[in-house]
C-alpha positions as CSV (number, residue, x, y, z in Angstrom):
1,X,-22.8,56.1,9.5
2,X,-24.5,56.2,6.2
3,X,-24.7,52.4,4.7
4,X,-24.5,53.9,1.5
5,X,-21.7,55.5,1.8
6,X,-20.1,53.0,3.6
7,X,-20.6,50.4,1.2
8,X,-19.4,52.4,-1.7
9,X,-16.4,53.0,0.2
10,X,-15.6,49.2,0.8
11,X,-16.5,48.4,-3.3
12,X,-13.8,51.1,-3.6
13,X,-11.3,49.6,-1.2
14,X,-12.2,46.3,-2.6
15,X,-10.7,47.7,-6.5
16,X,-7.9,49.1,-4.7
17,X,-7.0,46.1,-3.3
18,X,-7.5,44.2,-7.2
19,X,-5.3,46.7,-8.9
20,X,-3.1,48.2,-6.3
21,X,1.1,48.1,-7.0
22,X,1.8,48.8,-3.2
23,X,-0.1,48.2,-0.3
24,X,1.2,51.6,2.2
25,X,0.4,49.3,5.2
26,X,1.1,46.3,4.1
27,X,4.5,45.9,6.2
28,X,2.5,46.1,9.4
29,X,0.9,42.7,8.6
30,X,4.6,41.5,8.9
31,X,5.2,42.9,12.9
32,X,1.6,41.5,13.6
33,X,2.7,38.2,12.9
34,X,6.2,38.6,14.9
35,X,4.4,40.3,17.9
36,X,1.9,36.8,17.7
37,X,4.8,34.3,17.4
38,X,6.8,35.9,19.8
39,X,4.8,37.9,22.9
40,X,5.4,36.0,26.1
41,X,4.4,38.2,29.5
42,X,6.0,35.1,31.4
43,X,9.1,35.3,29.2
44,X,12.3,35.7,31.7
45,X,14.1,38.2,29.9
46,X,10.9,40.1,29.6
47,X,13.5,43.4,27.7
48,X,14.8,40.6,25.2
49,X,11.2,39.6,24.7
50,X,9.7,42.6,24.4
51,X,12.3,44.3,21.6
52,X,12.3,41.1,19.4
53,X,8.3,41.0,19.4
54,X,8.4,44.3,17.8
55,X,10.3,43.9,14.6
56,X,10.1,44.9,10.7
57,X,12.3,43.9,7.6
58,X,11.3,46.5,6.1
59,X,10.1,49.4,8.1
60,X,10.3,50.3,11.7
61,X,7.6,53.7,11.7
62,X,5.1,52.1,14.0
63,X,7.4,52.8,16.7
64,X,10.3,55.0,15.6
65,X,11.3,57.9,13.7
66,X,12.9,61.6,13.3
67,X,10.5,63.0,16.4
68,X,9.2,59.4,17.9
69,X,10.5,56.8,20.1
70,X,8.2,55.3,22.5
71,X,9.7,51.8,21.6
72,X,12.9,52.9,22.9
73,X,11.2,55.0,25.4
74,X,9.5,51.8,27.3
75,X,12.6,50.1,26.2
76,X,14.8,52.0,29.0
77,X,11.5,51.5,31.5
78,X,11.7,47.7,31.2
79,X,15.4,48.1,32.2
80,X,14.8,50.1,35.2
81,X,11.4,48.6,36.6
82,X,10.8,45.3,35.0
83,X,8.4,44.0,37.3
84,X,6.1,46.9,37.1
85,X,6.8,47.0,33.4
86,X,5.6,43.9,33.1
87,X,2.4,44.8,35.1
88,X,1.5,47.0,33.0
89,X,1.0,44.9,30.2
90,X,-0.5,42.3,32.0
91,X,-3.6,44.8,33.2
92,X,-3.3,46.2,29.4
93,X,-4.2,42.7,27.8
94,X,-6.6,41.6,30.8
95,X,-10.0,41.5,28.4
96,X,-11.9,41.2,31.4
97,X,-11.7,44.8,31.7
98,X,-13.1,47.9,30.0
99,X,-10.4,48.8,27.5
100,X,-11.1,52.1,27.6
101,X,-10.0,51.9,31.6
102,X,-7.0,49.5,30.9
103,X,-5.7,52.1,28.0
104,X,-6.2,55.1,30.7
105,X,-4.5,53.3,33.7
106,X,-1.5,52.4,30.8
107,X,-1.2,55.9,30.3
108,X,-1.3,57.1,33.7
109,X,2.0,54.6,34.5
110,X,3.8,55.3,31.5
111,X,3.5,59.0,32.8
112,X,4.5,57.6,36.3
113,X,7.5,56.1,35.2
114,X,8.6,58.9,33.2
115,X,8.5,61.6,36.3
116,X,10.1,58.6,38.3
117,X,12.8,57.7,35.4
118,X,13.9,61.8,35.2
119,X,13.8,62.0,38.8
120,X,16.8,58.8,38.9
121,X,18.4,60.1,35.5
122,X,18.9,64.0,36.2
123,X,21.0,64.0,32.8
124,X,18.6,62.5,30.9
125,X,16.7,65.1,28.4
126,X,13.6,63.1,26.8
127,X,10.3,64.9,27.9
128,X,8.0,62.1,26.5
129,X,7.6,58.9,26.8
130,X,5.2,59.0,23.0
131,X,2.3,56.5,24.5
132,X,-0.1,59.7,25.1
133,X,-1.6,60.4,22.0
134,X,-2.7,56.1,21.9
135,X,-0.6,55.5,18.7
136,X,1.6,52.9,20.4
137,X,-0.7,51.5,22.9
138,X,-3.7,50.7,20.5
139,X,-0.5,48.8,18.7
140,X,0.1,46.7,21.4
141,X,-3.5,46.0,21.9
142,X,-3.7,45.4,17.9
143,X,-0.8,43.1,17.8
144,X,-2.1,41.4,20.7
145,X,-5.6,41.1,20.1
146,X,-5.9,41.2,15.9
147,X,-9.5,40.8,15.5
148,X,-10.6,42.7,18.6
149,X,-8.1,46.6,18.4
150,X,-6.9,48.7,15.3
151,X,-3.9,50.6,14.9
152,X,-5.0,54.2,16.1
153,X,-5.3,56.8,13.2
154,X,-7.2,59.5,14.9
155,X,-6.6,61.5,11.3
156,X,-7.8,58.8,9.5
157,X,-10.7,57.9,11.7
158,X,-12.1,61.1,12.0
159,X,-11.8,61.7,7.8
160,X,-14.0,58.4,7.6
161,X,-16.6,59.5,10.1
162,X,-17.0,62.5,7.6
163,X,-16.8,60.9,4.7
164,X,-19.9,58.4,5.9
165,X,-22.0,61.1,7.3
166,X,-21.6,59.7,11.1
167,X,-23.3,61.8,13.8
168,X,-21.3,63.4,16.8
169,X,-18.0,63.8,15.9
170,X,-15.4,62.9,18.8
171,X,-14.0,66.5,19.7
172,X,-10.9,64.5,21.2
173,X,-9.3,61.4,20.4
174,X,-11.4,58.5,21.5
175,X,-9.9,55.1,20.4
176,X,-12.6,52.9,22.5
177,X,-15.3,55.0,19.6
178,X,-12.2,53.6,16.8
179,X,-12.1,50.2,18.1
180,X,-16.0,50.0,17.8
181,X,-16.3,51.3,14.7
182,X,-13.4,49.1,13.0
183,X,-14.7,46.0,13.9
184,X,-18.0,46.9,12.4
185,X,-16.4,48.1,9.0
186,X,-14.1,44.5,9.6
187,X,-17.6,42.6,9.7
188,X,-18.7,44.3,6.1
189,X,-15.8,43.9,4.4
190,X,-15.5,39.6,5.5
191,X,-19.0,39.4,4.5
192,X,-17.3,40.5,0.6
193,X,-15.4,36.8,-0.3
194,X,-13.8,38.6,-3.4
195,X,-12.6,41.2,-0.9
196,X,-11.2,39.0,1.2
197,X,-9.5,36.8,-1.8
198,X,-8.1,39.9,-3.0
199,X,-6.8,40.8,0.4
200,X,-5.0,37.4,1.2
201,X,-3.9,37.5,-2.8
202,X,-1.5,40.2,-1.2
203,X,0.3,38.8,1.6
204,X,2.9,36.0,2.3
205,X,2.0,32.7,4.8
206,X,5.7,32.9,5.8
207,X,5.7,36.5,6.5
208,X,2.5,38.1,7.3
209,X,-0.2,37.2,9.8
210,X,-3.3,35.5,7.8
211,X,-5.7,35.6,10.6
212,X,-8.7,38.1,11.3
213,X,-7.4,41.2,12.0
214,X,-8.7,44.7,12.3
215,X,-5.8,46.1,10.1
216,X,-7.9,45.2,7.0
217,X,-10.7,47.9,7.9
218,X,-8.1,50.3,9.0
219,X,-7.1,50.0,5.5
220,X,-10.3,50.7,4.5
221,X,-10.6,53.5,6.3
222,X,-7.1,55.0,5.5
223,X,-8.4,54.5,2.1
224,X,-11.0,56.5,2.8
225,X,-12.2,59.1,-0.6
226,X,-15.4,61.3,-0.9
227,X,-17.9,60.3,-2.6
């Protein structure tokens, strides 16, 4: 990526953030916090767990709307394999592994249960279970880990690669690439203490989660203009 560039982006997201009315992704701060307080894998009702860690006052389009359901989705998986379910996440959130490996072997159950859960529900007409395209699992990875994973925006990410001049392009989605790059745009922008003052300015102790968390650069980059 071009410094440059980069840095006049961050000044730019930096003004937003000073003069700014609304905030577009402001409302996931609120489910990061609720996912921290309440994500228990050893929780015995690991269903009840799982639906009240992902929750929103305001907004539920992280994991649902007209053409997108993989809350509900993994939802009806916990019911029928719990155990496995529960497996899942537990290799998911294991840091001692590559993430790009975890978020592959996450996608190849989810597509496991899904042939298993039509096979055992011959009525039942979904065709996806909505993890493949890394939108939800980079959330739970996000949620989970704050200052480590971003919320995947592969439209967003590759429209910042552009607009920085970066070299080699990802031809497909490649959130382990994202991840990398977000936490080195996070670094820059905690480095700006007016940035960061602005930034907490906006959110509420009660409601939001205040620690370090990759969501600010995916702000950033969402912000993303050229220059």
């Amino acid at each position: 990526m071009n410094l440059r560039l980069l840095q006049t982006q961050i000044q730019a997201f930096h003004r937003h953030l000073e003069t700014a009315g609304e905030f577009p992704l402001l409302f996931a701060w609120e489910s990061q916090h609720i996912f921290q307080e309440t994500w228990d894998l050893d929780a015995e009702d690991f269903g009840a767990m799982y639906d009240a860690s992902l929750q929103n006052t305001s907004s539920r389009r992280l994991w649902k709307d007209e053409r997108y359901s993989p809350k509900e989705q993994m939802q009806l998986f916990i019911i029928a394999y719990p155990d496995f379910v529960r497996e899942m996440f537990k290799d998911l959130f294991n840091e001692n592994k590559d993430v790009e490996n975890r978020i592959d072997r996450f996608l190849f159950h989810c597509d496991e249960l899904l042939r298993d859960y039509r096979d055992t529900h011959p009525d039942w007409i979904e065709t996806r279970h909505y993890h493949e395209d890394y939108r939800m699992i980079s959330l739970y990875l996000a949620f989970r880990y704050p200052d480590q994973y971003a919320l995947f925006d592969d439209m967003a990410f590759r429209r910042f690669l552009k607009m920085t001049q970066a070299k080699d392009l990802p031809l497909v989605a490649d959130p382990g690439r994202f991840f990398k790059v977000m936490r080195t745009v996070y670094n820059l922008l905690a480095k700006e203490e007016a940035l960061l003052a602005a930034h907490y300015q906006r959110l509420d102790p009660s409601t939001h989660f205040m620690g370090k968390s990759l969501l600010l650069a995916l702000e950033c980059a969402q912000y993303g203009k050229s220059f």
